[in-house]
Gaussian input, Z-matrix of N, CA and C with variables (Angstrom, degrees):
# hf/3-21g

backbone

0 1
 N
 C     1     B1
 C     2     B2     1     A1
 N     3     B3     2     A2     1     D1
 C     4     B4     3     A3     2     D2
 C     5     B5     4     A4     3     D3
 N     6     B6     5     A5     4     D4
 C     7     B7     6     A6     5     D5
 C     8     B8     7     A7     6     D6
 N     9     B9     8     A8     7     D7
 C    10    B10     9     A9     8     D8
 C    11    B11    10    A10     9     D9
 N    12    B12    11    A11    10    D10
 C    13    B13    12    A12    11    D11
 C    14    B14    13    A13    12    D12
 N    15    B15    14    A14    13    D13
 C    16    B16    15    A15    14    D14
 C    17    B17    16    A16    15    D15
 N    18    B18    17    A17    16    D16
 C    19    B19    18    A18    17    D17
 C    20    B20    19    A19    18    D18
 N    21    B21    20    A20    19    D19
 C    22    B22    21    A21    20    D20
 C    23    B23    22    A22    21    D21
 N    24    B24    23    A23    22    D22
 C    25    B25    24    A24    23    D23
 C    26    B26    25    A25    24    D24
 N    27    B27    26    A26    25    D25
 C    28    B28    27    A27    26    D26
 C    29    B29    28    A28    27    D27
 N    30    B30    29    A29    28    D28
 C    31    B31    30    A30    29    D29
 C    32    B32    31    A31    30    D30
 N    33    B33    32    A32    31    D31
 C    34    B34    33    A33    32    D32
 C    35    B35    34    A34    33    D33
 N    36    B36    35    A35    34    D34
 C    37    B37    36    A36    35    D35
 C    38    B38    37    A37    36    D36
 N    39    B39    38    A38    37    D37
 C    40    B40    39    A39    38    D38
 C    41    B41    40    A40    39    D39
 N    42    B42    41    A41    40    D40
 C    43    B43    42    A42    41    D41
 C    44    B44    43    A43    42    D42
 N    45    B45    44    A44    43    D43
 C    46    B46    45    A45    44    D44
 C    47    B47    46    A46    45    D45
 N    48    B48    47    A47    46    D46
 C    49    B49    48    A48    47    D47
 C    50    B50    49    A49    48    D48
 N    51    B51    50    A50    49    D49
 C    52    B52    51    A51    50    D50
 C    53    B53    52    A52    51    D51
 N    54    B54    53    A53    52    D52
 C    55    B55    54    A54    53    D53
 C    56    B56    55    A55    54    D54
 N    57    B57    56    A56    55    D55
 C    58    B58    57    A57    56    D56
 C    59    B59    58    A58    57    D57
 N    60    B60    59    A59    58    D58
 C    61    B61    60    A60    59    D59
 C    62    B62    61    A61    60    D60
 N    63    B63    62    A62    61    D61
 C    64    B64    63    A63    62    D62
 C    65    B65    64    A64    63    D63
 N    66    B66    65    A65    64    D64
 C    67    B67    66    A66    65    D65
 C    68    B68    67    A67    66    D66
 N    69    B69    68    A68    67    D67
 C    70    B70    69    A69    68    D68
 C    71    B71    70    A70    69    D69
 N    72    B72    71    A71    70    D70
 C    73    B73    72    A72    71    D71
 C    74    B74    73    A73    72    D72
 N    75    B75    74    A74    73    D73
 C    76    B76    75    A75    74    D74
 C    77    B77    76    A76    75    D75
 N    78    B78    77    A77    76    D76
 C    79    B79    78    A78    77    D77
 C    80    B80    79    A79    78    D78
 N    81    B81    80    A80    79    D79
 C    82    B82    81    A81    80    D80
 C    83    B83    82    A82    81    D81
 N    84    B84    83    A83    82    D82
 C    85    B85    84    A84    83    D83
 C    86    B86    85    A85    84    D84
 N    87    B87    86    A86    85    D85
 C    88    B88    87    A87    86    D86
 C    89    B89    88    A88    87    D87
 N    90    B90    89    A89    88    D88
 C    91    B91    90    A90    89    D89
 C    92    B92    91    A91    90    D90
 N    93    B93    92    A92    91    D91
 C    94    B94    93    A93    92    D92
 C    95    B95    94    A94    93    D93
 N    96    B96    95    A95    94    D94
 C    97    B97    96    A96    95    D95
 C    98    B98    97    A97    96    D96
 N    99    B99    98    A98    97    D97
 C   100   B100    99    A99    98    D98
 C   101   B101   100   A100    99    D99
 N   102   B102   101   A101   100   D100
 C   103   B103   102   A102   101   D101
 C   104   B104   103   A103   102   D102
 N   105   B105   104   A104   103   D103
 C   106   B106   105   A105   104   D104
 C   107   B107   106   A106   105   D105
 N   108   B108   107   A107   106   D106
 C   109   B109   108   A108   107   D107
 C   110   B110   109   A109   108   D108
 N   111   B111   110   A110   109   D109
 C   112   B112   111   A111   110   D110
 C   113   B113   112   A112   111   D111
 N   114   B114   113   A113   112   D112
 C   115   B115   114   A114   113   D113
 C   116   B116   115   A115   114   D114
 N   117   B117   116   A116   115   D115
 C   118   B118   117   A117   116   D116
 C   119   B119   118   A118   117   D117
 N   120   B120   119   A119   118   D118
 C   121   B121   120   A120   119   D119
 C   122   B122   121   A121   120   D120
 N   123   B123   122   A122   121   D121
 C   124   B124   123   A123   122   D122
 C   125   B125   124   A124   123   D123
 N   126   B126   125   A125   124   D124
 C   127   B127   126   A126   125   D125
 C   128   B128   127   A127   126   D126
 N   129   B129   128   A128   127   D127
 C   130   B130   129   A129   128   D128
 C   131   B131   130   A130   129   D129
 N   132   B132   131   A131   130   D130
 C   133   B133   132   A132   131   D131
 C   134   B134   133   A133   132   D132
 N   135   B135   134   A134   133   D133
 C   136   B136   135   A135   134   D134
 C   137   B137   136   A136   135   D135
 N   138   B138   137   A137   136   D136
 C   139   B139   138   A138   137   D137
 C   140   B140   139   A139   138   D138
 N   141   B141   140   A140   139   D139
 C   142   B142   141   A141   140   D140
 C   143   B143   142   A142   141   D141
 N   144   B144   143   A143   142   D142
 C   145   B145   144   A144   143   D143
 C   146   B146   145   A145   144   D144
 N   147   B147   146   A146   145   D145
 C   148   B148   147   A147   146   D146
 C   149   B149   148   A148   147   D147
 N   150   B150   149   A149   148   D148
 C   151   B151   150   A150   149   D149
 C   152   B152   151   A151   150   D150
 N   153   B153   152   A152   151   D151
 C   154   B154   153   A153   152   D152
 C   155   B155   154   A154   153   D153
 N   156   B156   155   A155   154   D154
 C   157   B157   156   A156   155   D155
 C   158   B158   157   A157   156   D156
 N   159   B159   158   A158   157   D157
 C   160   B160   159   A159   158   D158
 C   161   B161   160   A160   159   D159
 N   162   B162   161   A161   160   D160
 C   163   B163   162   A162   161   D161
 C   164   B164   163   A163   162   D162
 N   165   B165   164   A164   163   D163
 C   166   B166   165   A165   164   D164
 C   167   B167   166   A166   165   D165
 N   168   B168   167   A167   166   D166
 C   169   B169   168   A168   167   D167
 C   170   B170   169   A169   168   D168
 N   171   B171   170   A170   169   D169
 C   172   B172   171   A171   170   D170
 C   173   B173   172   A172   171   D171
 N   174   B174   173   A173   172   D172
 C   175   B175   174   A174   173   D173
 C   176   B176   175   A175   174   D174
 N   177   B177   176   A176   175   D175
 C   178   B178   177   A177   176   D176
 C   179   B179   178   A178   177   D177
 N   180   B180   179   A179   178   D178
 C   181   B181   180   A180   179   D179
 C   182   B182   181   A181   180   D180
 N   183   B183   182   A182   181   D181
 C   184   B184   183   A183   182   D182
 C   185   B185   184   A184   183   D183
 N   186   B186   185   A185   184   D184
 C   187   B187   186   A186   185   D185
 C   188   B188   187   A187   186   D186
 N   189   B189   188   A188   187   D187
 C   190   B190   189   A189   188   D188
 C   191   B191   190   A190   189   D189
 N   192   B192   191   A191   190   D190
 C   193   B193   192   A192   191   D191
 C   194   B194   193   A193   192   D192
 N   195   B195   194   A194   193   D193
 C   196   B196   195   A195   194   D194
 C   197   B197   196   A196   195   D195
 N   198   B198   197   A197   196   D196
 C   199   B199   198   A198   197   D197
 C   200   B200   199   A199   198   D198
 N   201   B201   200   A200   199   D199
 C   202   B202   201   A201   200   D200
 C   203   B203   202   A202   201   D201
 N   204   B204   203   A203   202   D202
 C   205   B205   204   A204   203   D203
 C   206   B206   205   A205   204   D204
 N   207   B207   206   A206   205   D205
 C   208   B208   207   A207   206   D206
 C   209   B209   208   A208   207   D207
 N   210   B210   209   A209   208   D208
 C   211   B211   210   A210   209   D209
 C   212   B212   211   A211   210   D210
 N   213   B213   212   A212   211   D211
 C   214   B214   213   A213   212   D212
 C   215   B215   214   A214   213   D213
 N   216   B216   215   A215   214   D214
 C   217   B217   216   A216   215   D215
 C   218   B218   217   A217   216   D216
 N   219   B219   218   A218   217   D217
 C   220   B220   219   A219   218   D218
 C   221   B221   220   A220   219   D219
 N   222   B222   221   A221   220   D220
 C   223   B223   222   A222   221   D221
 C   224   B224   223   A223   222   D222
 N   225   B225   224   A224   223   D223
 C   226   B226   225   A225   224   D224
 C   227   B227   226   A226   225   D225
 N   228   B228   227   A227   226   D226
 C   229   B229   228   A228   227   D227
 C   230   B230   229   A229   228   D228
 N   231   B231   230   A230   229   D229
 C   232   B232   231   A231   230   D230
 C   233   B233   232   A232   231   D231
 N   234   B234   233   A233   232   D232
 C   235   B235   234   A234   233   D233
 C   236   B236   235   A235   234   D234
 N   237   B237   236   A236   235   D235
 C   238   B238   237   A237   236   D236
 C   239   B239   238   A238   237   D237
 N   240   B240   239   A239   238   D238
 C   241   B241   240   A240   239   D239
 C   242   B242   241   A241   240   D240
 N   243   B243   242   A242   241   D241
 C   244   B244   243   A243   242   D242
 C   245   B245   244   A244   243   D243

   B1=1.4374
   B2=1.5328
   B3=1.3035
   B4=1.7784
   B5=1.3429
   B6=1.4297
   B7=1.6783
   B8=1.4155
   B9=1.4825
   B10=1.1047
   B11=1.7203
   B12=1.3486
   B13=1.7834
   B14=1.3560
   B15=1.3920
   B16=1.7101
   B17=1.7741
   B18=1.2302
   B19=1.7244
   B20=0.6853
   B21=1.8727
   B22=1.9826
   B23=1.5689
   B24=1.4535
   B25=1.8298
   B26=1.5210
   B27=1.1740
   B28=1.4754
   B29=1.3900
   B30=1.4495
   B31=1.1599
   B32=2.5034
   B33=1.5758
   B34=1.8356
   B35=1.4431
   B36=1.7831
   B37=1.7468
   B38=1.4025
   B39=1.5243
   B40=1.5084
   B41=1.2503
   B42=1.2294
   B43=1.6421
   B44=1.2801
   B45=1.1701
   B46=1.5779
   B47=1.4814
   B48=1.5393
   B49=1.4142
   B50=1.2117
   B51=0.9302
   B52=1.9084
   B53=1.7470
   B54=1.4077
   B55=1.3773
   B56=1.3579
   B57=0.8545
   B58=1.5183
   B59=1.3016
   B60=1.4175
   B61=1.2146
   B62=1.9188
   B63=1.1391
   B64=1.5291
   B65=1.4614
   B66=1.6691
   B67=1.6475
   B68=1.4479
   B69=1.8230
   B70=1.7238
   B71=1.3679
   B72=1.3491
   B73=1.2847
   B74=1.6802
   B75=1.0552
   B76=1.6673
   B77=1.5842
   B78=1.2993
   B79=1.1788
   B80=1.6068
   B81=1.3754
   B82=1.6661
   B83=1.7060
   B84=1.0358
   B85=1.8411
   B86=1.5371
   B87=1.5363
   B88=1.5588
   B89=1.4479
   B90=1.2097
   B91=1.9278
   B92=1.1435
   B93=1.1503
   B94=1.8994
   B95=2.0105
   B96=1.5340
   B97=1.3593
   B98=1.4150
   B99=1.4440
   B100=1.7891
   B101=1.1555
   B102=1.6923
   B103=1.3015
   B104=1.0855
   B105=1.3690
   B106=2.1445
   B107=1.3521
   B108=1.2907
   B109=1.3925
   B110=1.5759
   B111=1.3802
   B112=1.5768
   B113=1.4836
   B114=1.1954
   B115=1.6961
   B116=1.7915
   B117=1.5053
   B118=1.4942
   B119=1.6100
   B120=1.6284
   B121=1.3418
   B122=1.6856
   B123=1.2154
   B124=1.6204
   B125=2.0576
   B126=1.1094
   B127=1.6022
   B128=1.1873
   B129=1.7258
   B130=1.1493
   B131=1.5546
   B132=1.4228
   B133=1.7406
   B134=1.4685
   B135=1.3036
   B136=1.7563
   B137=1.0999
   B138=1.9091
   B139=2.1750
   B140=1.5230
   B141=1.2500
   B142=1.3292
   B143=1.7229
   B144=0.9838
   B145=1.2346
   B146=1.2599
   B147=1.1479
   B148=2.1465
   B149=1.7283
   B150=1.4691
   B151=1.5846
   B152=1.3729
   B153=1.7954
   B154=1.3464
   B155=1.8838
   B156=1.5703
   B157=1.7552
   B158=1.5707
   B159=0.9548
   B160=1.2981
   B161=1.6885
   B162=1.6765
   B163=1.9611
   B164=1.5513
   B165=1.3331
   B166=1.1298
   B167=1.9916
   B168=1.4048
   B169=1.4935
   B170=2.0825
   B171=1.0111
   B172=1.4253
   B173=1.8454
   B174=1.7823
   B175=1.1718
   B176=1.7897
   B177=1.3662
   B178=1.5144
   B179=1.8661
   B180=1.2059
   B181=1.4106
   B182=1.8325
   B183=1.0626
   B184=1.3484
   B185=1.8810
   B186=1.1763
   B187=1.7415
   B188=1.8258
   B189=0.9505
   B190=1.5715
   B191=1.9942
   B192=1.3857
   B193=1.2131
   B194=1.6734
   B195=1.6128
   B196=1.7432
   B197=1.3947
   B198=1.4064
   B199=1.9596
   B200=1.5743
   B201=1.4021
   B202=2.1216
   B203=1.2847
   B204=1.2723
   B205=1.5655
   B206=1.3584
   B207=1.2651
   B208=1.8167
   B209=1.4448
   B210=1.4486
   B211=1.3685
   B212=1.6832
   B213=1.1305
   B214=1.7477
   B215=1.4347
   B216=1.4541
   B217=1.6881
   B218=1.4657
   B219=1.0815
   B220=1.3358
   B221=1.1924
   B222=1.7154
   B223=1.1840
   B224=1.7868
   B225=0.3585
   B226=2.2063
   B227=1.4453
   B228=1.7175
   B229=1.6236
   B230=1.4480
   B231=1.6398
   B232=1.2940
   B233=1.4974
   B234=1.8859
   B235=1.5793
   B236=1.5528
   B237=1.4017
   B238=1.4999
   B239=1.7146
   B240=1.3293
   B241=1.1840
   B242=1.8877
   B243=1.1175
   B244=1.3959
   B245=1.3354
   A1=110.99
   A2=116.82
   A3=126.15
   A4=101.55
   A5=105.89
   A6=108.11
   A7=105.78
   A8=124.31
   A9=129.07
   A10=116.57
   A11=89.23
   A12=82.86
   A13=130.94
   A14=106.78
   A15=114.76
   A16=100.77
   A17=140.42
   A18=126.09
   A19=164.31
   A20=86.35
   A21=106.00
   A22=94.23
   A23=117.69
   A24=100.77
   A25=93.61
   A26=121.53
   A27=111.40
   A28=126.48
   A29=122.02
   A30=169.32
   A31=95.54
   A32=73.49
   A33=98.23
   A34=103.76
   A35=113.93
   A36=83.57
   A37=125.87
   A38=106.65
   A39=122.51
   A40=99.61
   A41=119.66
   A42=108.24
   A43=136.85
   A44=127.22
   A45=149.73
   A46=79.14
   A47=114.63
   A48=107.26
   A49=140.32
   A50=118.26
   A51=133.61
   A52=105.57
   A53=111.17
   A54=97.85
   A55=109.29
   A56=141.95
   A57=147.90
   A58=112.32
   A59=140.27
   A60=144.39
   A61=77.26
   A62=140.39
   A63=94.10
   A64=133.68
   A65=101.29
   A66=109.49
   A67=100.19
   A68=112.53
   A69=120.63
   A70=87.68
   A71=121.85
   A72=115.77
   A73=132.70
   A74=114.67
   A75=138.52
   A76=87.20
   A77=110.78
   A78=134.17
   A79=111.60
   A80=109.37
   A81=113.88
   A82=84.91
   A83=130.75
   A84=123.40
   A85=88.66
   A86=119.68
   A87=136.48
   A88=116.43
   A89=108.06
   A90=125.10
   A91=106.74
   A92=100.48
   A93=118.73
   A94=93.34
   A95=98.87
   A96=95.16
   A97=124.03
   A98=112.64
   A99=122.55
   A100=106.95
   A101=110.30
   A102=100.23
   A103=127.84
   A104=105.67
   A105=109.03
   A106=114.44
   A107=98.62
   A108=96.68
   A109=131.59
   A110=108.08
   A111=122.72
   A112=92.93
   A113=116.55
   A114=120.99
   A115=107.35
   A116=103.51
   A117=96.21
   A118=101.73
   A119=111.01
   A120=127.75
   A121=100.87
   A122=110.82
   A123=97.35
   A124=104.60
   A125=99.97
   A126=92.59
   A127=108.73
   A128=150.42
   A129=130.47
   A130=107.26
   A131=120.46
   A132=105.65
   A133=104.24
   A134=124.40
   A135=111.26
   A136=112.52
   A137=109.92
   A138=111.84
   A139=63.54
   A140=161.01
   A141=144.05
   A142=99.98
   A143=148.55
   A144=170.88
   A145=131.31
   A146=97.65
   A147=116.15
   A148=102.83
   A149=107.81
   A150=124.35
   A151=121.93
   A152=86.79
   A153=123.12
   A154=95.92
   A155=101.18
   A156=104.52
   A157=103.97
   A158=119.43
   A159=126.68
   A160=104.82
   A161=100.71
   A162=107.85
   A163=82.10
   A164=146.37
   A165=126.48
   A166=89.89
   A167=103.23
   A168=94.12
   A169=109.37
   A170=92.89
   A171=105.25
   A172=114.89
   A173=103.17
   A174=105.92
   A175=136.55
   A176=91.97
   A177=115.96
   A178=96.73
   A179=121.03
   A180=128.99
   A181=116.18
   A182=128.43
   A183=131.69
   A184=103.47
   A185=103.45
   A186=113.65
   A187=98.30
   A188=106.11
   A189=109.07
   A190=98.27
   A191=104.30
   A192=132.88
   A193=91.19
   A194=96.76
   A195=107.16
   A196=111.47
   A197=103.91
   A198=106.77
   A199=79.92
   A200=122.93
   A201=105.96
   A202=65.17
   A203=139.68
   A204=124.76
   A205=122.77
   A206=101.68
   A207=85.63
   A208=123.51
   A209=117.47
   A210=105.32
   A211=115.13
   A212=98.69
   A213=96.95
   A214=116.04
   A215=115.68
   A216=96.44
   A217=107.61
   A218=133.71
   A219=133.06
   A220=119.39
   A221=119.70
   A222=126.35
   A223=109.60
   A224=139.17
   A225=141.01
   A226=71.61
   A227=125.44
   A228=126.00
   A229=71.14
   A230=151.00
   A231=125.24
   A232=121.94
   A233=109.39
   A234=110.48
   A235=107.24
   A236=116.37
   A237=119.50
   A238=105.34
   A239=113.53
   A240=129.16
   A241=95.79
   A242=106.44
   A243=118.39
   A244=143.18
   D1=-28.79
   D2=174.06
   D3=-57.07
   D4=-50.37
   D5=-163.83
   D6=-63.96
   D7=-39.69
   D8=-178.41
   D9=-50.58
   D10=-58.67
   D11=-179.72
   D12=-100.06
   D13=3.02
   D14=163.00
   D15=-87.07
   D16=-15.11
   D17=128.10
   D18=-26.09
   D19=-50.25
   D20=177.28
   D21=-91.95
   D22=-38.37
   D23=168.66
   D24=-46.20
   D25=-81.59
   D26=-148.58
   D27=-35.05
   D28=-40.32
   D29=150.06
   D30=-14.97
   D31=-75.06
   D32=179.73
   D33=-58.78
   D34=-38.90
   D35=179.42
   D36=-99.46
   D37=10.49
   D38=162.99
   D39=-67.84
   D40=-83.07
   D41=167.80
   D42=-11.94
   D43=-37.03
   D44=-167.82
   D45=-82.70
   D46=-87.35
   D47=-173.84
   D48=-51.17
   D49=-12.14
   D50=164.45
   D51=-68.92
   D52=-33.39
   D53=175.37
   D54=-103.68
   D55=-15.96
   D56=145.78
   D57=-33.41
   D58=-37.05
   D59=-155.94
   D60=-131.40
   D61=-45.37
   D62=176.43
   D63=-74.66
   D64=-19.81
   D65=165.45
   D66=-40.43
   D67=-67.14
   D68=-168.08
   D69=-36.25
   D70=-75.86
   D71=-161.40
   D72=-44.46
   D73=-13.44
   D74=-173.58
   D75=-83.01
   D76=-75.45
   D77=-155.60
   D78=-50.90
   D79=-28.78
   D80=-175.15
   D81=-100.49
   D82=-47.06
   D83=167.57
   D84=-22.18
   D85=-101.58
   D86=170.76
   D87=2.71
   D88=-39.49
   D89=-178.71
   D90=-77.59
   D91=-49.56
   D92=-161.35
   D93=-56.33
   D94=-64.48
   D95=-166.23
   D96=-77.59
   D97=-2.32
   D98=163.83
   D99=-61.91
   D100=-49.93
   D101=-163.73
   D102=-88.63
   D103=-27.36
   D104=149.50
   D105=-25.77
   D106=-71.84
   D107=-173.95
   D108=-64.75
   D109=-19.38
   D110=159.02
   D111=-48.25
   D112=-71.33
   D113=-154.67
   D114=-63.44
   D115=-11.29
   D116=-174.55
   D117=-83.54
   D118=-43.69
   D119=-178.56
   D120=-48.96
   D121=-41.28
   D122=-164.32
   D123=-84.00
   D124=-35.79
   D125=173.56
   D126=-84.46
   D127=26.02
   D128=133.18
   D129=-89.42
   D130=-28.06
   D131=171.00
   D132=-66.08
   D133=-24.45
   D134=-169.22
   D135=-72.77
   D136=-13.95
   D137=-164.13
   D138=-104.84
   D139=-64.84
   D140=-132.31
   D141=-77.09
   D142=-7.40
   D143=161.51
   D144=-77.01
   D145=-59.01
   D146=164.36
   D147=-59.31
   D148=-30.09
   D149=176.74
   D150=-37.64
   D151=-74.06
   D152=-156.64
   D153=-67.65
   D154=-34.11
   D155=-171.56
   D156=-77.63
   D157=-18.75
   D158=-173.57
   D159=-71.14
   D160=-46.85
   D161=-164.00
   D162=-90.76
   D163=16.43
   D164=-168.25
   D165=-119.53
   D166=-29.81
   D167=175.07
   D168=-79.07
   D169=-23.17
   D170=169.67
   D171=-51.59
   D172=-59.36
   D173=167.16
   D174=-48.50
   D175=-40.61
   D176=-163.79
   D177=-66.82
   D178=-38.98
   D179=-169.72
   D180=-100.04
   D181=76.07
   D182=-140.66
   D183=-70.84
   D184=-19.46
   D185=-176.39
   D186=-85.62
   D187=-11.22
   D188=-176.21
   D189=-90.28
   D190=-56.00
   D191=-173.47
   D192=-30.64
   D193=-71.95
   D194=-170.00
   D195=-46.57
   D196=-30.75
   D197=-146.14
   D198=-77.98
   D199=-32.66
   D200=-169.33
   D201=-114.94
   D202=114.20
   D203=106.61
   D204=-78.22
   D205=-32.62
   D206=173.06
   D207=-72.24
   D208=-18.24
   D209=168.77
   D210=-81.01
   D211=-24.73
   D212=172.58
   D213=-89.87
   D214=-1.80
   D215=147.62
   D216=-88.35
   D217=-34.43
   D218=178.96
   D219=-43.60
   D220=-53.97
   D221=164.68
   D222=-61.22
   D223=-15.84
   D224=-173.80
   D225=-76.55
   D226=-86.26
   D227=-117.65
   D228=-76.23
   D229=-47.36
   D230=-156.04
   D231=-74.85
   D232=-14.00
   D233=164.66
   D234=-64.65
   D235=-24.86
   D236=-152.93
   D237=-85.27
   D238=0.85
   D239=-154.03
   D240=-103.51
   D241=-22.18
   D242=161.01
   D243=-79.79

């Protein structure tokens, strides 16, 4: 009868630990996809940025400015679109 239930404990704290380690496992799932998406958030500010330096060298050079105006209104109404 000892053997019996010093087993099924043993048994119960395998159990314990199987969900212990699948919570962990949830929990780094949970990580995994924050931080994707951290990394997605930061490389659309980095192209939204590379953007802005781009229409800003555009600005700075006024013979350039004229030669795309239509792409630099294009680019304005498509920041404006945000």
């Amino acid at each position: 009868m000892t053997d019996f239930f010093s087993t099924f404990n043993y048994v119960q704290e395998l159990d314990v630990k199987d969900f212990e380690l699948e919570s962990l496992a949830c929990e780094a799932m949970d990580w995994s996809h924050s931080i994707k998406a951290a990394v997605n958030t930061a490389n659309s500010v980095h192209l939204l940025y590379f953007h802005l330096l781009f229409l800003l060298s555009f600005i700075n050079n006024p013979s350039t400015c004229k030669k795309y105006k239509f792409k630099f209104n294009f680019f304005v109404s498509w920041i404006m679109t945000f």
